[in-house]
N, C-alpha and C positions, 0 to 999 in steps of 0.2 A: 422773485419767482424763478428767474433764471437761473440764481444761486443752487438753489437747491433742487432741481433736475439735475444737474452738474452733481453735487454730491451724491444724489440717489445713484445716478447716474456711474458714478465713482465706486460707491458702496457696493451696488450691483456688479460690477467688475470684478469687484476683490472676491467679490465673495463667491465667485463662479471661476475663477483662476487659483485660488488659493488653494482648494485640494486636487487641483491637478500639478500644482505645483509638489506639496508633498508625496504625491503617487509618484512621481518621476522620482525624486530622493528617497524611497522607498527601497531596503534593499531587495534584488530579485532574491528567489526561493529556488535553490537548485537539488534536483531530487539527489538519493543520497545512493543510489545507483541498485543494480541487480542483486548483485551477494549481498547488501545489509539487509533489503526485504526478506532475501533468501533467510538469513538467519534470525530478523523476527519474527515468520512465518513458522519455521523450526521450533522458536521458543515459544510462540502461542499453542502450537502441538503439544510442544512438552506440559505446561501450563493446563491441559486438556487431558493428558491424561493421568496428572497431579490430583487433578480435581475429580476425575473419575468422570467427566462429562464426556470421553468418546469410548465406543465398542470399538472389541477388539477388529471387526470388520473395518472400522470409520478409520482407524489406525493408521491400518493397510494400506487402504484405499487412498488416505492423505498421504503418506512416506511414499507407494509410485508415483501419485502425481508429482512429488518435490523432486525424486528421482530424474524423472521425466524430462521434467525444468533443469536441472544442472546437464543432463546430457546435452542436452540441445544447446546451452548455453556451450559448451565445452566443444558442440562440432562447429558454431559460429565462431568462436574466437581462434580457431585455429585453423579456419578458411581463411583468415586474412589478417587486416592490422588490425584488433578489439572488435569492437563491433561495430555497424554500422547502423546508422536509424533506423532502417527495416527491420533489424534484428532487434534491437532494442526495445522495439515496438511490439514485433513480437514476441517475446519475453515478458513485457510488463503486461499484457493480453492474459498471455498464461497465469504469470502470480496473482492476478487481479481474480482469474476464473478459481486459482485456488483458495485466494484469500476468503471468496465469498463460500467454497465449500468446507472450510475450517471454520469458520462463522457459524453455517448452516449444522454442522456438525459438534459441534458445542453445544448449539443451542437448542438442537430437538427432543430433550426429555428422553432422550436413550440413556439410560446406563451399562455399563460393563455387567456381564454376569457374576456372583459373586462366586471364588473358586473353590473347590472342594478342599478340607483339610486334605493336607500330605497325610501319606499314608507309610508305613516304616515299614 
């Protein structure tokens, strides 16, 4: 009887160490920084208006905000040595608030108007 508390006993061990064991061998996941979002963000734009899914307003509207975002980014890194957490922080704030308005903008059933034949 004894035996075999010991092994449950055992059993139960491994089996509650074991994925903490592979979480630690796990490799970390390190973001892939400010400029690649910057120019997926870009390419999802492009992508949107390939697709004809943003008006010429939503257009706009998204290229200041990107604008926006590299300047700010551009008066941070040249206040000091790159950036620092703060900044970086805020910055991911910002892409985050624009990612979700390129989302939002994609997806609300707006289209472009269509444009008049040129005229000679």
């Amino acid at each position: 009887m004894m035996l075999v508390r010991h092994i449950a006993a055992a059993v139960m061990g491994m089996t509650l160490v074991a994925p903490a064991a592979g979480y630690a061998a796990a490799p970390t996941h390190k973001p892939a920084g400010v400029n690649a979002r910057e120019r997926r963000q870009t390419s999802r734009i492009k992508d949107g208006v390939q697709d004809k899914q943003l008006t010429k307003g939503e257009l706009d509207k998204l290229k200041a905000d990107e604008a926006a975002v590299r300047v700010e980014e551009r008066v941070y890194r040249q206040s000091g040595d790159g950036l620092n957490k703060r900044e970086r922080k805020d910055l991911e704030r910002d892409l985050n608030k624009t990612s979700r308005e390129i989302s939002r903008a994609k997806h609300n059933q707006r289209t472009p108007k269509p444009q008049p034949p040129a005229q000679d």
